[in-house]
N, C-alpha and C positions, 0 to 999 in steps of 0.2 A: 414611477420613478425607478429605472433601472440601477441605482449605488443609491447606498445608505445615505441620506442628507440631515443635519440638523432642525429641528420641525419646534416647532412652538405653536400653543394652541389656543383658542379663544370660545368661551360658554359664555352663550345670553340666555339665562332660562326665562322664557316668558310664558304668560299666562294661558296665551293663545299657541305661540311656535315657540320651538326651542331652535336655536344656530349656533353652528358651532364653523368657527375659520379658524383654517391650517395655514400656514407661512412656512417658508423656509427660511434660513439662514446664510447666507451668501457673502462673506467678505463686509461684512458691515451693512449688508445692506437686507431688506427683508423682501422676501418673491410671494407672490401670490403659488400657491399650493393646490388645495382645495377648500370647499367649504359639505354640509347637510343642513339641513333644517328638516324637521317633523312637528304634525301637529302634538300641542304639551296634551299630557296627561294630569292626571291627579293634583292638580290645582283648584282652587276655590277662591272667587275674589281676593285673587292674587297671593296667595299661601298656600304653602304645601298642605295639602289635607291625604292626600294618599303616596307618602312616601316610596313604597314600591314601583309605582306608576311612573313617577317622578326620574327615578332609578332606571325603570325600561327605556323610557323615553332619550334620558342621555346614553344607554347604553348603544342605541338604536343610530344615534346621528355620529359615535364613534365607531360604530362597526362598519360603517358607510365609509367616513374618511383613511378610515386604517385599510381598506380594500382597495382605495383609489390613490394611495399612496404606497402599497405596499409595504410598510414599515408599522407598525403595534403603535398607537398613539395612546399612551399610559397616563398624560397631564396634562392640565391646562389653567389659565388663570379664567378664575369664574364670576363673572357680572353680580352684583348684590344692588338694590334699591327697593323704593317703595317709599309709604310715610313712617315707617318705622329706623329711615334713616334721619341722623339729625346730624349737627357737628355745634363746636362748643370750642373757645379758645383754650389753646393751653402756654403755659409759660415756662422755661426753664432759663434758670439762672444756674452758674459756672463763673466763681470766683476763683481768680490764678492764685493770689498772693502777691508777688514781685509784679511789679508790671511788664508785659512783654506783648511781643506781639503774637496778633491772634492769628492761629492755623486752620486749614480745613478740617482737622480733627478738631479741633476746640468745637467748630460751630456742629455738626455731627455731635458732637457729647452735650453742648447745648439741649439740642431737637431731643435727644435721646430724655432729659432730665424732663421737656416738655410732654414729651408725651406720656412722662410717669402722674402727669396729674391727674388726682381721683375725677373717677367715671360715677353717674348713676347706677344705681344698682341695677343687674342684668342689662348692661348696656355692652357691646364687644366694639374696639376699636378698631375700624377698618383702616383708615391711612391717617400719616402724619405728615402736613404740608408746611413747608416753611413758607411766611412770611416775611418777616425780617428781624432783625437783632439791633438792640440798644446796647453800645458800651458806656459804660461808667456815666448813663444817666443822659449821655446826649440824644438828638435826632435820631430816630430808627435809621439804619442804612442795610441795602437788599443782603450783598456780598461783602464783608468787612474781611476780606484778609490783609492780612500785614496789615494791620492798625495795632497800633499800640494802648492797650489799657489793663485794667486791674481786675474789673466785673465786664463778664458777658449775658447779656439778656434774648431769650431768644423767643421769639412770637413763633406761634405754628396754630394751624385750624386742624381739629382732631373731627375726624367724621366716626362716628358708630352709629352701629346697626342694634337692634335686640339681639341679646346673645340667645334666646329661642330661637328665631325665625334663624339667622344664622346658624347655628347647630344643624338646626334640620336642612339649611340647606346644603350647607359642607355634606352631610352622613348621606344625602341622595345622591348625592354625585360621587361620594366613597362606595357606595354600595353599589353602584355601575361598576367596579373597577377604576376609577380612574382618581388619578392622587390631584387634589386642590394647591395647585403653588399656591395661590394665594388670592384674595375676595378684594375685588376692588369695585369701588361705588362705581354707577353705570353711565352715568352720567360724563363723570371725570374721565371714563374709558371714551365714551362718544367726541370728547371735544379733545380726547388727544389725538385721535382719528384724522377729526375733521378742521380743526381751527390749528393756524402756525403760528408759532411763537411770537412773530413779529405783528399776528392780527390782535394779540392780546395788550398790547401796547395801547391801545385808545377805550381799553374796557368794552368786556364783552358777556353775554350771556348765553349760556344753552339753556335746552329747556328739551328733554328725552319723554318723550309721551309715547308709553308703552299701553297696550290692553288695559291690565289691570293697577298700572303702577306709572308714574311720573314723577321725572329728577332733573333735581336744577341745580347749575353750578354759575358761578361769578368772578371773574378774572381780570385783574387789575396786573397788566403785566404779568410776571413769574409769582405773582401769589394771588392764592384762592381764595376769596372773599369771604363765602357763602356758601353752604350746600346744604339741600335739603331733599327728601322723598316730600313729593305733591298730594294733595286729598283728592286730589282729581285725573282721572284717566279717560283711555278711549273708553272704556265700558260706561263712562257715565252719561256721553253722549247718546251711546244704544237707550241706555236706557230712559233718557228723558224722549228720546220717541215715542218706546213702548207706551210709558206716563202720557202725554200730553194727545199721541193721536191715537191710539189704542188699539193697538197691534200686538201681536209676538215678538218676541226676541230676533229671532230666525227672522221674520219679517221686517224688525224695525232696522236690524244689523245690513240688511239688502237694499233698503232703501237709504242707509246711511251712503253706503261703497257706490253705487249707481245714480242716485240723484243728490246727494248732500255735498255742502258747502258751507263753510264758516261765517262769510262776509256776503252781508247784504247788496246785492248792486245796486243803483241808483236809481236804475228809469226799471225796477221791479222785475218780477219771474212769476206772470202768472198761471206755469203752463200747470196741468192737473194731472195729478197721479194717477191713474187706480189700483185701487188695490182689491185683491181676491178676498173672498169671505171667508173666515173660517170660524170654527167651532159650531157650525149651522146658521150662521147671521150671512146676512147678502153682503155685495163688497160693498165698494164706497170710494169717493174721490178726497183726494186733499189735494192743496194746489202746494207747488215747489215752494211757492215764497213762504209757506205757514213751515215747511219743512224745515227750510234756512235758516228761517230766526228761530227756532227754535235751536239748534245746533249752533247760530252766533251766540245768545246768551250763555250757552255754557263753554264759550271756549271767548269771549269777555271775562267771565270767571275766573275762568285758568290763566289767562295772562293778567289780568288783576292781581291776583293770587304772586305770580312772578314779578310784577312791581311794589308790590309793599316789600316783599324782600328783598326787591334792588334797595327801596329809600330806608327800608328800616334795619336790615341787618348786614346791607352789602355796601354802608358807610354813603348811599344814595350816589352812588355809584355812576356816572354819563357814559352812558354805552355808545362809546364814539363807532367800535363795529357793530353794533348791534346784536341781534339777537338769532341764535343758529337752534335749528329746531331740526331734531331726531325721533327717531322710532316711529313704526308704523301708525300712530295715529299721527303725525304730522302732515300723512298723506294726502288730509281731507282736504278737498278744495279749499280755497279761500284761504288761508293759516297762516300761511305769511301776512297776506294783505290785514288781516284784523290783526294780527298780532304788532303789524307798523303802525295799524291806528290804535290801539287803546297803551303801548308803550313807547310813542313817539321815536322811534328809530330804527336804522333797515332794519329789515329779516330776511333772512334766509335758509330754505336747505341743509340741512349738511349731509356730505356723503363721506365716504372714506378718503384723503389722499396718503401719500407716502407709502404704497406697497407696490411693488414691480408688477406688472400683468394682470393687476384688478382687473378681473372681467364687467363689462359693459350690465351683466345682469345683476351684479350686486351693487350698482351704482343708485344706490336707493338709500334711503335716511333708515328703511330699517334695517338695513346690514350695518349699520355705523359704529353701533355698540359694542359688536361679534367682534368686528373689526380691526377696534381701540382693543379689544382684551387681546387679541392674536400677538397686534404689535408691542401689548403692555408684558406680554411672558414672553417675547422674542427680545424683548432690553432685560429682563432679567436674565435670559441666557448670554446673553451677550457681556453681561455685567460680570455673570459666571464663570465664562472663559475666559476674559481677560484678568481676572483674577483682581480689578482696579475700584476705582471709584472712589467717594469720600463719603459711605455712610448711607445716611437719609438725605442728605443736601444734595450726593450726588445721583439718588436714583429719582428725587424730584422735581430738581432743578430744571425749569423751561416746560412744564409739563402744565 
């Protein structure tokens, strides 16, 4: 880029790749920039175990974008998930006194009172999402301004993370050089990416299946249901290979990416594998369909897993859009289609929209994440220069 441009940045550290998307900032609008991605380092089913590592590795995919932009990329908003995320309702009540009517600060001082409600011990609060607000005891309504009452009550889903794993992962990405705006669950970055405001109107769900780590959100309109990190990821498919047909890693992960598929077809797959011998044993055949079901039962699992939290904690929620499915393990054959049959409504894909000049290579579910965080710190810049907004209501309003 020939003159200085406004830049905002996006980290997805994953277990496998690290990515990071650069955006510019344009007149309200946000442009594709650049992006890197590098294989991760110092990771351990899914946890930072060598912090260093951790550190070179994002050093590594900003010294790449800061070349290709010419301009120091110093910040960026950074992806947080796993099963160490949970969320938990919070409530704040704001009594006026005199009855009057209620402002966009009022409901902003609300959020704020909600999100002071006690946490579990070492638990750190990642976002405060409005739901809606009760005045003086009636009907919850979304947006109550100008209503007149005495008491405002305000609902919000509070997401945290363990303030361990959080720590470590803020000080790995500080130890790169690079300052943390702010941790936002990966999930809620993927569906602001990919799902429009007006697809959340008939309730929708994502479902971010990362290597080591998987995250789901639930959206009823402009409020967030549900969120939670998953017990099950892409590695657990690898590994119910190695388990079941008894292979290596390295081996079982090859035959995932090249003959594996989720959903069983009907009239059968009974072509045969073989596979190379190793450790000094001869090879050996298995046939594709022993392969597939074994990879359909654990990704019945996983969306199992996604439907008890639709009916049990997402209010059993009808997911009139269905269900949008990110990160690289989404990729695997079949995922959609099992995921339409064992939770009864579409699926789909999701890729990134709303950036200018997204190129055609990152049009993949697992750029989706990187994506959502580029555009989630390019609205905080934008929030910053205009100097406006109303609060928490207004930085998560339609999100």
């Amino acid at each position: 880029m020939s003159k200085r441009v406004e830049l905002a940045a996006g980290l997805d550290l994953g277990g496998n790749w690290t990515r990071l998307v650069v955006v510019s900032l344009e007149n309200g609008l946000v442009r594709y920039g650049t992006h890197a991605a590098a294989v991760s380092r110092g990771w351990h089913r899914g946890q930072i175990a060598d912090q260093n590592a951790v550190a070179s590795t994002v050093r590594q995919v900003f010294e790449q974008c800061s070349r290709r932009t010419g301009q120091a990329l110093v910040s960026a908003v950074v992806g947080a998930g796993g099963p160490g995320v949970r969320c938990r309702q919070g409530r704040g009540v704001y009594d006026f006194g005199p009855r009057r009517r209620v402002q966009a600060e009022d409901l902003a001082q609300a959020l704020k009172f909600a999100a002071q409600s006690p946490l579990e011990p070492d638990r750190q609060l990642l976002q405060v999402l409005p739901q809606d607000f009760t005045l003086d005891g009636r009907p919850p309504m979304p947006h109550p301004v100008n209503v007149e009452c005495e008491r405002l009550e305000a609902h919000a889903l509070l997401i945290t993370a363990s303030r361990q794993e959080h720590q470590a992962l803020v000080s790995a990405v500080q130890q790169a050089g690079v300052q943390v705006e702010e941790t936002v669950f990966e999930a809620m970055a993927a569906a602001y990416a990919s799902i429009l405001p007006e697809e959340r109107t008939g309730g929708v769900a994502l479902l971010d299946i990362g290597a080591h780590a998987s995250n789901v959100v639930f959206y009823d309109g402009d409020s967030m249901l549900f969120a939670a990190g998953l017990p099950v990821s892409g590695d657990h498919f690898t590994r119910d290979i190695c388990a079941v047909h008894g292979v290596s890693y390295e081996e079982a992960e090859r035959l995932k990416l090249s003959y594996g598929c989720a959903h069983t077809s009907p009239s059968g797959d009974h072509i045969l594998i073989g596979l190379p011998g190793e450790g000094g044993r001869t090879g050996k055949e298995i046939s594709r369909r022993a392969l597939v079901e074994t990879l359909e039962a654990r990704a019945d699992q996983l969306f199992e897993i996604v439907e008890t939290c639709r009916r049990q904690h997402a209010r059993d929620l009808p997911l009139g859009e269905g269900l949008v499915l990110c990160g690289g393990g989404s990729l695997l054959e079949g995922m959609v289609q099992e995921a339409e049959r064992i939770l009864g409504c579409p699926a789909r894909l999701g890729v990134a929209r709303g950036i200018l000049d997204w190129p055609d290579e990152l049009c993949s579910p697992a750029w989706t994440t990187a994506a959502g965080l580029a555009m989630y710190s390019a609205r905080l810049q934008f929030r910053r220069m205009s100097a406006g907004g109303s609060g928490l209501l207004g930085l998560f309003r339609g999100k």
